[in-house]
N, C-alpha and C positions, 0 to 999 in steps of 0.2 A: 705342721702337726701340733694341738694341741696337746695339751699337757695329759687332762684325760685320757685324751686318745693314743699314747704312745704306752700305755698300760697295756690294749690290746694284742699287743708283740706277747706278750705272757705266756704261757702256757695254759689252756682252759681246761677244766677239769671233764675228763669221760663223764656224762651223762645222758647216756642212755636210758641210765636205770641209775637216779640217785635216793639211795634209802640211809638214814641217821636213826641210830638208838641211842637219844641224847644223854649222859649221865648227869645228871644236874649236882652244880656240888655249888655252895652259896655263903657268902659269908655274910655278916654284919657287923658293918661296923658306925663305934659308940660316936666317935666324934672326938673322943679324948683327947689329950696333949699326950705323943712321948706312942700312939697305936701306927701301925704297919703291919703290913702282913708281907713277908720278904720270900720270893721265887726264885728259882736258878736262873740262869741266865737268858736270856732270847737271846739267840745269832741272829741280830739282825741288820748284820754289815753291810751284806747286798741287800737280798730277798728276805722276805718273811712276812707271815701273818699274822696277827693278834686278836681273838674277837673275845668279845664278854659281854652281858648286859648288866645295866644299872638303873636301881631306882632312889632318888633323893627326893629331897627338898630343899635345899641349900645352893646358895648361890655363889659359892667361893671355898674352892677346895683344892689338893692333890689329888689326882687319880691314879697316878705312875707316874715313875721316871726310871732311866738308866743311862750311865755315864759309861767315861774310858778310865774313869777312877782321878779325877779334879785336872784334865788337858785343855783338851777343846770340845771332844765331841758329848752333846748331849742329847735327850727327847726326852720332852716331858707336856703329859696331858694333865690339862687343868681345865675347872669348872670355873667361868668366869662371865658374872655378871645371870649368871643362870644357863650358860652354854657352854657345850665344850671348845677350849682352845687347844693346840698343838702348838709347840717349838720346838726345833731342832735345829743342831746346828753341826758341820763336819772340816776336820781341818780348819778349825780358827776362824772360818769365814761366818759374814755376817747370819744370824740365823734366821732362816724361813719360820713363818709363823702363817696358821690357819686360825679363820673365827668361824665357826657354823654359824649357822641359822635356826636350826632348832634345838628348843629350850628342852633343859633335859631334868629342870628343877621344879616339876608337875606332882612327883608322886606314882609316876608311872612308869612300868618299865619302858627302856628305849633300849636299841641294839646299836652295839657300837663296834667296828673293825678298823683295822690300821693295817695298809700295807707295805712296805719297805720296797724300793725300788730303787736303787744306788743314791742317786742325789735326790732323788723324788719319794714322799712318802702321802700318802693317798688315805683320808680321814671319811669312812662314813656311819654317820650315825641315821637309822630306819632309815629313809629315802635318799635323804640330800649327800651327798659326795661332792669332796672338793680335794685336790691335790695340789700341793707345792714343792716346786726344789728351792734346796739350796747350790748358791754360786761357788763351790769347792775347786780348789786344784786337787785333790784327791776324792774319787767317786765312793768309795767303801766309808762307811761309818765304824771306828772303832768300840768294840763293847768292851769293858771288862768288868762292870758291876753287875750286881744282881740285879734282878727285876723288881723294884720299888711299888706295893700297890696303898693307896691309899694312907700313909705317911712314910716319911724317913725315920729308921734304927735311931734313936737318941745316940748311940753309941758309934754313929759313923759322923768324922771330922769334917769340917768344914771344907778345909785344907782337900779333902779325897771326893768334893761334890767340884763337876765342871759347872754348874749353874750356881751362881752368888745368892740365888732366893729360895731355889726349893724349898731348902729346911724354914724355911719362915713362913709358908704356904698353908692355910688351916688344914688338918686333915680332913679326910673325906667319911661323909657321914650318911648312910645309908644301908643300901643291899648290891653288892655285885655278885653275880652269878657265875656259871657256865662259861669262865675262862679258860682261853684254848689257846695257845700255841701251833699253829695249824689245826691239826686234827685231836691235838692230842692235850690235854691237862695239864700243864705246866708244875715242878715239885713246890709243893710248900717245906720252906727252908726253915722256919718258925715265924711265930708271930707274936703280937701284944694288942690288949686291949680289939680282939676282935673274938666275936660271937659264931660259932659254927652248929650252936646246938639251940632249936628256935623253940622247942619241946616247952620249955619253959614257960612258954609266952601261955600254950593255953589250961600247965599245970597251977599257976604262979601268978599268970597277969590276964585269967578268961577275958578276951573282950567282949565274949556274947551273949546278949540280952534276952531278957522273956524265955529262955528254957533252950536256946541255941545251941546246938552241940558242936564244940572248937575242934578240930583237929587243923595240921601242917599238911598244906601238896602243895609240892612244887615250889618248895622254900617260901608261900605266905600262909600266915591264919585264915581257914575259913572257918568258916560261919556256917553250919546247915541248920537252916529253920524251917526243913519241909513239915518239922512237926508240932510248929507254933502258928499263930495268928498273926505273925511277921512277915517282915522282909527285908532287904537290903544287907550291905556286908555284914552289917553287926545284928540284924534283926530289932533293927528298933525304928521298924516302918511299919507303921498301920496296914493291912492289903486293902487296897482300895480298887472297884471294878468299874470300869466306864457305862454312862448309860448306854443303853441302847446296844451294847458293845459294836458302839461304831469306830471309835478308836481308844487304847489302853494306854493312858500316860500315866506312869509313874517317877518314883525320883531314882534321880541314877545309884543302883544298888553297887558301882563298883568304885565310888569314891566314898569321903567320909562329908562330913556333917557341910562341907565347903561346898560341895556339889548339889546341894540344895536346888529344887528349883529347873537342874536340867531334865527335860520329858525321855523317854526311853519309847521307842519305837517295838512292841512284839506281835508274834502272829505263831498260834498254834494248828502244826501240820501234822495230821492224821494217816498219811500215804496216800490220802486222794487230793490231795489240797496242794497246789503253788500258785503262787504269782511270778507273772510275765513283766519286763518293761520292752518294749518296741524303740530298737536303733534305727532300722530302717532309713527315718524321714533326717534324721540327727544323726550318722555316723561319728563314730568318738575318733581322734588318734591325738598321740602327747609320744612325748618323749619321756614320761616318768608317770604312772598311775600305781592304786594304791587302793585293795580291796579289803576293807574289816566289817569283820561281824561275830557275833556270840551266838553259842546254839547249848543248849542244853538238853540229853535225851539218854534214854537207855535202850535205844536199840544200836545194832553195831553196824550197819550199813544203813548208808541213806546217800543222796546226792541232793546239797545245798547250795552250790551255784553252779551255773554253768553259763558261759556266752560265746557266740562264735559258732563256727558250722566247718565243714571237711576238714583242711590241715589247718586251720586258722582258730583256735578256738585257747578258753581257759576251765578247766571243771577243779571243782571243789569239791568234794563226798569224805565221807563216814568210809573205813571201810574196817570190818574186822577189829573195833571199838580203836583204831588212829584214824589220824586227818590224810588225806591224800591229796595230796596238789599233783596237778597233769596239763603242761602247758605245750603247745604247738604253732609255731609261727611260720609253719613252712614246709620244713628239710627233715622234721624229726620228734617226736616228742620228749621232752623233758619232767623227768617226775620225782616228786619229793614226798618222803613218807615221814612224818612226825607222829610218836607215840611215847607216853611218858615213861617213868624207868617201872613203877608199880603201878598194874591195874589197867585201865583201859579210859578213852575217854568217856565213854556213853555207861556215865557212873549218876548219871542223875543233877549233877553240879553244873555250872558256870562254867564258859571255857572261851573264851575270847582270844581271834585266828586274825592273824595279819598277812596281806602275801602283799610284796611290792616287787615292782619293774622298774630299772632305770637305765634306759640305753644309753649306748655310749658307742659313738661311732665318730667315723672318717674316712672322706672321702665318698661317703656313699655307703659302706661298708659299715654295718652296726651287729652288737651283739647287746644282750638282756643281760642283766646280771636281777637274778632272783633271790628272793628273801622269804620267807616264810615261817613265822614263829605263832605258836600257842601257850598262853598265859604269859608272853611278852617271853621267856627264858628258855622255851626248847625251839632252834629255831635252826635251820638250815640253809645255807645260801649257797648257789651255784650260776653258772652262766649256763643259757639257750644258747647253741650250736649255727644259729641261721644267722645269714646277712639279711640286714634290712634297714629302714631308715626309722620306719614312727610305729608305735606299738598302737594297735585298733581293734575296732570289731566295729559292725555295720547289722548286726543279727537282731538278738534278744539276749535279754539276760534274763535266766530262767533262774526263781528264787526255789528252795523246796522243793524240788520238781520239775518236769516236764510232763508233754502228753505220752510220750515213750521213752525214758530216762535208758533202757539198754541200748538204744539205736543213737544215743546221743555221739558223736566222735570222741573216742578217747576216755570213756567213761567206765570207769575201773568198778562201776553195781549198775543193778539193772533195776535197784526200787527208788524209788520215792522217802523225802527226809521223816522221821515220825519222830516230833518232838516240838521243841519252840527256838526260832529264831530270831534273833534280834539286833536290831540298829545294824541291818547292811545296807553300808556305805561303800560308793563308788568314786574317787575321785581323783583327777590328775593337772595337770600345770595350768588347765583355763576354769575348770569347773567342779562343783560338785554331787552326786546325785544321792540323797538320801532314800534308798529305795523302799526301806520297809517304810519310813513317813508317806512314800508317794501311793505306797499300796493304802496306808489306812485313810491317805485321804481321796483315793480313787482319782489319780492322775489320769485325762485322757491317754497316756500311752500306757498304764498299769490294765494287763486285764488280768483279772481277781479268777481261779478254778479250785473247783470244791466249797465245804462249808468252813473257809478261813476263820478263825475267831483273833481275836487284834487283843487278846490275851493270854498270858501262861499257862496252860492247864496241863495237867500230871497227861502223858501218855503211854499207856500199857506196856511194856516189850512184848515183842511177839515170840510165844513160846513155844517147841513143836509140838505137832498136832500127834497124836500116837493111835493106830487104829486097830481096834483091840481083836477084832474078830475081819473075817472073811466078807462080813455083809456089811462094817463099817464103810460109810462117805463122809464127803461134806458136798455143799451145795454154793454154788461160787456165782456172779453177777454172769449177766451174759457177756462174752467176750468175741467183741468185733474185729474181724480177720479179713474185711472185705479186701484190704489190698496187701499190708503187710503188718507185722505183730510178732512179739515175742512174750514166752512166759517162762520163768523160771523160779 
């Protein structure tokens, strides 16, 4: 039995029905000598969970740590070399140490969970997961410090840390989010040198250009420039339109001035418009895939991806201004609601959706553990209920749409997306499919439906219709019922 695999003894969490109302609470921190921000304790001797997301650019820091107060036992997450490392150690024995794989020193958010499993503690940040034990005669890990985030209290002794370097460790310099102790918020015991009020940034330090209006969601600055001749995070992009509008590349609006250069994949859908890619002749299967894409609109239902057919599928939609994730491998459906704490997301803004899969099995016997985050920090994970070996689909992947989005399996609306979608991306352990590139370059297996445009433009919300008199109508396309059909 692999090490992975002896996690699946776990307890998995009922979903049938998983829905999250995420409270986002975020800190920032300067970088200083002498800052921490100090928590109660995590129990986490045997069991326990930790998750939070983080976004830097630095490549050597503290993230945490907690001791048994200067013994033997310690864990401590460090940023090293641009990635996260882990060490721990239990009972004096030598300590286990983890290196990821993914760089977490981009500027972007990443999700990161740690889970406690007596000698084994299990690291994953978005995708990749890796687990180690340590070799203990005693299986419990003692705690008795506090939860350490991002530096040590100047005022705690050398003498009362189990690790000989922590305290000489740069602090950590960035944004961490949405830490949780399971389910729950972990207490802030106090702190120093760390920023919880971002307000500032666009009273104090406006970064946005040409007549941009600043506000805070979602603990970053943005930028709306719907009412300049800009674009990009800060609005200090020219709008430029493709000839022909055969394809719309511009520069990537969600990084800073570094990101120069990279194209951006969009296509605006009207509620008759999507594109199709064809699995058929290519059936996919991986052991880890990993779907992103950005959608911007104001309307509050819509269905933005979908792939897969009867119990076998993934849908992505709008519904009721949150994202919906609805995934089915078999036995059951599993579904995930993300919505933020103010507002809704079909505000007109930017909003970039991640969902990842990464099996983990033995013997034959495999379960999904899912991920799903919006704006990198509201993000929900859970495990699929089914046995199985490799995650796949053989279908289509319907972008924006289908021909009958109600009759789709598992499809939580019955319309079509109206808005702008952009840079979806499909990719898992052999390949990658850049889908909206392949629609603007008209991939033989993309077939293109409606008048797609392969740029941004404003789309209407649809508002109700009110019929004032007796002798009011409206007059609607003809609607073909020869075999089957729904309207709602």
């Amino acid at each position: 039995m692999t090490r992975e695999s002896r996690f699946l003894c776990w307890p998995l969490w009922p979903l049938a029905l998983f829905s999250v109302l995420t409270t986002v609470k975020m800190l920032e921190f300067g970088g200083a000598p002498g800052q921490f921000a100090r928590y109660g304790r995590w129990e986490a001797g045997s069991m326990g969970e930790l998750s939070f997301s983080l976004k830097t650019n630095i490549s050597q820091a503290l993230v945490l740590y907690l001791d048994d107060g200067g013994n033997c036992d310690f864990l401590e997450l460090l940023i090293a070399d641009g990635r996260l490392q882990l060490r721990f150690a239990i009972h004096c024995a030598e300590p286990a140490i983890l290196h990821m794989e993914t760089s977490v020193n981009d500027d972007h958010w990443h999700m990161v969970l740690l889970t406690r499993n007596l000698r084994e503690t299990m690291l994953m940040v978005d995708g990749e997961m890796k687990v180690a034990e340590v070799r203990s005669k005693r299986k419990e890990m003692a705690v008795v410090s506090d939860l350490f985030v991002g530096g040590i209290p100047p005022d705690v002794r050398l003498s009362a840390l189990t690790s000989s370097t922590v305290k000489y460790e740069p602090p950590f310099q960035g944004l961490i989010s949405n830490l949780k102790v399971g389910e729950m918020p972990p207490t802030l015991l106090n702190s120093q040198g760390i920023q919880n009020d971002l307000e500032y940034l666009c009273t104090k330090q406006n970064p946005c250009f040409n007549g941009g209006f600043c506000s805070i969601q979602f603990g970053e600055v943005h930028c709306d420039c719907s009412h300049t001749r800009f674009k990009g995070k800060y609005c200090k992009e020219a709008e430029e339109y493709a000839v022909e509008g055969l394809a719309h590349l511009t520069l990537n609006d969600q990084g800073d001035s570094s990101q120069v250069g990279k194209e951006e994949s969009v296509a605006t859908f009207k509620g008759n418009e999507f594109f199709c890619y064809d699995l058929s002749m290519t059936p996919i299967q991986s052991s880890t895939d990993e779907i992103t894409l950005s959608f911007r609109t104001l309307q509050r239902n819509g269905l933005m991806l979908h792939t897969g057919k009867s119990a076998d599928y993934v849908n992505l939609s709008l519904k009721s201004g949150a994202v919906w994730l609805v995934i089915n491998l078999g036995s059951g459906a599993f579904e995930a609601l993300v919505e933020p704490v103010n507002g809704k997301f079909n505000d007109n803004a930017w909003h970039d959706v991640r969902v990842t899969r990464n099996l983990r099995q033995h013997a034959g016997i495999g379960h999904a553990m899912v991920t799903i985050s919006v704006d990198g920090i509201l993000t929900t994970t859970g495990y699929t209920q089914e046995d199985y070996t490799m995650l796949g689909s053989d279908d289509f992947f319907y972008i924006g749409g289908s021909p009958n989005t109600a009759d789709l399996p598992g499809s939580p609306v019955s319309n079509n997306f109206m808005g702008c979608l952009k840079d979806v991306v499909y990719k898992n352990n052999d390949f990658k499919l850049e889908l909206s590139r392949l629609a603007i370059e008209r991939d033989p297996k993309i077939t293109l439906n409606g008048d797609l445009v392969f740029r941004c433009e404003d789309v209407a919300a649809l508002d109700p219709v009110t019929f004032e008199t007796p002798e009011s109508y409206i007059s609607l396309p003809k609607w073909n019922t020869k075999k089957t059909g729904s309207i709602s």
